[in-house]
N, C-alpha and C positions, 0 to 999 in steps of 0.2 A: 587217965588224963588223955584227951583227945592233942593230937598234933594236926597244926592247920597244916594243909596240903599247898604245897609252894608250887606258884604259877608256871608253867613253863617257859622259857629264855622268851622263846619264839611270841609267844601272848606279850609276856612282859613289852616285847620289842615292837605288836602291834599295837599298842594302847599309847605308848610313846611315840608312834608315828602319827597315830592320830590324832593327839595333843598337840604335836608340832602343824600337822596337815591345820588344825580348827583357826594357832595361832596365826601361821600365817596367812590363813582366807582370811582372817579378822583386820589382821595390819594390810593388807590389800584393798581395804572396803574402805579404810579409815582414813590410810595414809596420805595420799594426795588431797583428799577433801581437808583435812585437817591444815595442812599449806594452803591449799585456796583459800580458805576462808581465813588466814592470820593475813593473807593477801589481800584481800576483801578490805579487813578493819585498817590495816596501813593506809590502804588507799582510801578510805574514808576519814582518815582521823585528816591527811595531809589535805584531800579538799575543804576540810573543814579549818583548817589554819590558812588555806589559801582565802575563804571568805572573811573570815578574822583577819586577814592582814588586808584586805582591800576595802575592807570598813574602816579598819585602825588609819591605814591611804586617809580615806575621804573626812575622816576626823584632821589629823592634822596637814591635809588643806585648806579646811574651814579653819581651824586655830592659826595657822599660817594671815590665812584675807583677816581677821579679826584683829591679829596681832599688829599684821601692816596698816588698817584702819585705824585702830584705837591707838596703837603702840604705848599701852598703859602698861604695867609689871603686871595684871594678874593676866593680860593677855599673853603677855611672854613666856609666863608661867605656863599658863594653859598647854601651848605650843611645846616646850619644852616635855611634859606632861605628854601628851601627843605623839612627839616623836619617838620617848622612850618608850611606851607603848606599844610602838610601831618596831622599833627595832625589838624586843621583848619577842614577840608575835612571826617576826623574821625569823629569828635563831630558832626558837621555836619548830617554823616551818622546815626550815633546816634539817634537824634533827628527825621529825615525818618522814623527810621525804629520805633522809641515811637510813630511816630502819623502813620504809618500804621497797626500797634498792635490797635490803636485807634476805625483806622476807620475798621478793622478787625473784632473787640470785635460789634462794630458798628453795622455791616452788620450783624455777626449772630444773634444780639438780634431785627433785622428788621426782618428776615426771619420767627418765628412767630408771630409777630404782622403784618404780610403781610397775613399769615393763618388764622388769625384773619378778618382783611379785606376783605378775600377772602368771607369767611364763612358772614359775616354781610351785604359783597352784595348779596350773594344768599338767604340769609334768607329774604333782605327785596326786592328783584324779585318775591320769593314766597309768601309773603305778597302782592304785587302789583297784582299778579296775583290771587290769593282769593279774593282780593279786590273785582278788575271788574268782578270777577265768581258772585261773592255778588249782586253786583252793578247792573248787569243783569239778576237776576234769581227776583228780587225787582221789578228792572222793568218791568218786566215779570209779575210777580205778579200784579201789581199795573195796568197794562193793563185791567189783564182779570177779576180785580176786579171793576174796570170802565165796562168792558163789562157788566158781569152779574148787576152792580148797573142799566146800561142801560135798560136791557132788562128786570128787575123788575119793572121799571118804566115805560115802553111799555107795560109791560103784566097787571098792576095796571091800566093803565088807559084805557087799551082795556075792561078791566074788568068793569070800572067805568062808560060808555061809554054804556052797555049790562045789568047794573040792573039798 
């Protein structure tokens, strides 16, 4: 029966770094855009309740002249009708423009913890790259320290070989 061969700490620890390295390039690419754009839709839903309240306006001012012309009950009505509409479409806009303030407040508090992310990929790029500066100058090492172990061993027994 075969035993699997267990990874060494140090692998283990660079597979885990570069999981972390990938997540956080990813939430650095995402995260601010992700706020702009929930930015974006606020501020389009609120101009679009501000046009819906300036039509719902111009309805009941016309129900308003009609009411005061005819001053019948379903003119009243109408008007009545009109205004609740209008208030309806207010509160409404209200509400837009609280969760655009929302995602506003939102967005700028992403904008430096996006400088944040920015900064903690670079820092761990510059880690990755001292890494394998490391990692190669070792192996380097570790070469020409097998050479010379070689050629001690060559020259030991050339010597052993002569007395």
């Amino acid at each position: 029966m075969a035993t699997s061969k267990k990874p060494h700490v140090v692998e283990v620890l660079e597979k885990d770094f570069h999981i972390i390295q990938n997540k956080i390039v990813k939430a650095k690419d995402k995260y601010l855009a992700t706020h702009q754009k929930e930015h974006a839709q606020a501020k389009r839903a609120v101009a679009a309740a501000q046009r819906k309240l300036a039509s719902a306006k111009k309805q009941t001012a016309k129900a308003a002249v009609a009411a005061k012309k005819s001053s019948s009950k379903a003119a009243q009505n109408q008007l009545k009708k009109a205004r609740a509409a209008a208030t309806i479409i207010s509160a409404s806009l209200g509400e837009a423009r609280d969760l655009m303030k929302d995602k506003e407040s939102n967005l700028k508090a992403a904008k430096p913890f996006q400088r944040k992310l920015t900064a903690r990929a670079k820092a761990l790029e510059a880690f990755e790259r001292e890494w394998a500066r490391k990692m190669k100058a070792e192996e380097t090492a570790r070469k020409k320290r097998a050479t010379a172990a070689r050629k001690k061993r060559a020259a030991q027994k050339k010597a052993g070989k002569t007395a």
